[in-house]
C-alpha positions as CSV (number, residue, x, y, z in Angstrom):
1,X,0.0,0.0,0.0
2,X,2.9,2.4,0.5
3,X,4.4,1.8,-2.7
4,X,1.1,2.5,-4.3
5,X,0.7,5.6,-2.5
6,X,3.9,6.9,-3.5
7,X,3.4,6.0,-7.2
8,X,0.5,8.1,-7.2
9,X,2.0,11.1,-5.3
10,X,4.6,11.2,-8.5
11,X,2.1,10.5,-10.6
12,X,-0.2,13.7,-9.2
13,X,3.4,15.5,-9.4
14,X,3.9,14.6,-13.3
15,X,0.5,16.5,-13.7
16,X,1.0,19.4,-11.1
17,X,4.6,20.3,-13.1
18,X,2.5,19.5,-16.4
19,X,-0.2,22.1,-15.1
20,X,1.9,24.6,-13.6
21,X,4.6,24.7,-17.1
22,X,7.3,24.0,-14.2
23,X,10.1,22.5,-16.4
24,X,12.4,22.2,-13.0
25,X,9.2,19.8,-11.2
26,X,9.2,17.7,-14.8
27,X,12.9,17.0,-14.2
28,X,12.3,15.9,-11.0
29,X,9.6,13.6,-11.7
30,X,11.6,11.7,-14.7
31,X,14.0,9.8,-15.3
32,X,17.1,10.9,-16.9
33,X,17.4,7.7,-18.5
34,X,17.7,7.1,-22.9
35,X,15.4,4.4,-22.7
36,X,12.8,6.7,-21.8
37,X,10.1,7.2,-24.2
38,X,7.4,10.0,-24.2
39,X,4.2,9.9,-27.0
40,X,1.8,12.8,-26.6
41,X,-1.4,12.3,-28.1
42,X,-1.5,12.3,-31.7
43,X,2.5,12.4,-31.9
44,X,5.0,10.3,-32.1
45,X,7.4,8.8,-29.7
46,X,10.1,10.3,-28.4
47,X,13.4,8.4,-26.8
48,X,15.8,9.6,-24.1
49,X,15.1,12.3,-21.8
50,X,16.7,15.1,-23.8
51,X,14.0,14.8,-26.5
52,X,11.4,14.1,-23.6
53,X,12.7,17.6,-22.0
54,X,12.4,19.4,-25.2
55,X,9.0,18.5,-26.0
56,X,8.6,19.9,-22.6
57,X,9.8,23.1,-22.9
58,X,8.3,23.9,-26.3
59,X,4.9,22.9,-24.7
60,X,5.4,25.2,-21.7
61,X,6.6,28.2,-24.2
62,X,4.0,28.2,-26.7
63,X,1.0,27.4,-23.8
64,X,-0.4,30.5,-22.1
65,X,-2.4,28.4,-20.0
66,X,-3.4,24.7,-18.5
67,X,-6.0,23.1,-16.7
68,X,-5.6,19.2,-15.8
69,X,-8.2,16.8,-14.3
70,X,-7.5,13.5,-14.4
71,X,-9.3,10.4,-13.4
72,X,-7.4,7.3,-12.4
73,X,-8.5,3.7,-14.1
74,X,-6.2,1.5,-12.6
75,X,-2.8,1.4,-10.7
76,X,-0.7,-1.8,-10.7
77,X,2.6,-2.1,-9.2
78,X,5.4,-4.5,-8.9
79,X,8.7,-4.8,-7.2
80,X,10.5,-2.2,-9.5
81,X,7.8,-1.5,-11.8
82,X,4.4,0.0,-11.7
83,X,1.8,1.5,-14.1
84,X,-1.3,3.8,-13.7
85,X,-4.2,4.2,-16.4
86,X,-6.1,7.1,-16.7
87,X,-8.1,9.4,-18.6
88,X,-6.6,13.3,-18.8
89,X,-8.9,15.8,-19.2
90,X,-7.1,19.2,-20.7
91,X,-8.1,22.3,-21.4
92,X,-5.2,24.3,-22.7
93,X,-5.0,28.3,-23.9
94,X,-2.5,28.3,-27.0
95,X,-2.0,31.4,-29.5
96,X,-5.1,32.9,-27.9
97,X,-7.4,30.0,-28.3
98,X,-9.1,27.5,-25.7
99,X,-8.5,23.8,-26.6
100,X,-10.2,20.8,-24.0
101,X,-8.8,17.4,-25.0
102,X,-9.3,13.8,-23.7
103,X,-6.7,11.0,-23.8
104,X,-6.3,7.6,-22.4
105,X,-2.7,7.5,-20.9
106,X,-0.1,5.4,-19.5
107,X,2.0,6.0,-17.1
108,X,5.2,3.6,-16.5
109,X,7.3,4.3,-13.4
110,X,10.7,2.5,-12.1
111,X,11.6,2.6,-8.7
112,X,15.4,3.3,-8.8
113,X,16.6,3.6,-4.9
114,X,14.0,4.6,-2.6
115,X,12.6,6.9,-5.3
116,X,10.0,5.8,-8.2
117,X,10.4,8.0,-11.3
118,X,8.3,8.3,-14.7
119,X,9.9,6.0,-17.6
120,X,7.4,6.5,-19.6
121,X,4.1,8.0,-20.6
122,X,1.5,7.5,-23.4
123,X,-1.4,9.7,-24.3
124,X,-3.5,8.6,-26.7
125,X,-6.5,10.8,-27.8
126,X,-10.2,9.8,-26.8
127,X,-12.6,10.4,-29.9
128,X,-16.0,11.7,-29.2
């Protein structure tokens, strides 16, 4: 039960830097690791955390605003891996317009020490 309540208090972090545009909280939430792999919803994937970072930043720079709900599906964990499903609600302000997307997402965390970090992360758009 503890390692479940720590996977979702970084997963709840992954979405407060996500919703805040705080670039230092993302880097503190994933790994640093090239086997990372990041797919935002309707994109493609992207390895390693440099390219993970970038897609960050350029998200964060051209956003003026976010607003994140998210409703959790299902958490599963193992020794050194875990995973929560979930639906993301997003409404996003971007080049003076107001955008609200749903997507289905995956999140993959490893624990590495005492410390679970994201590995990886899937959004995949819901079609009304």
């Amino acid at each position: 039960m503890q390692d479940e309540q720590a996977i979702l208090e970084v997963n709840t972090a992954f979405y407060r830097a996500f919703e805040k545009k705080d670039l230092e909280a993302m880097r503190k939430v994933w790994s640093h690791g090239i086997a990372c792999i990041c797919v935002h919803p309707g994109r493609g994937e992207l390895k390693g955390w440099e390219a993970i970072e970038s897609s960050w930043q350029k998200i964060f720079l051209n956003t003026a605003y976010l607003e994140i709900d998210t409703q959790i599906i299902t958490v599963n964990n193992s020794e050194n891996l875990a995973y929560v499903v979930l639906v993301e609600s997003v409404l996003q302000v971007a080049q003076q317009r107001k955008q609200k997307a749903e997507s289905m997402a995956t999140n993959i965390f490893e624990r590495m020490g005492q410390q679970w970090y994201l590995v990886h992360h899937h959004g995949s758009p819901v079609l009304s």
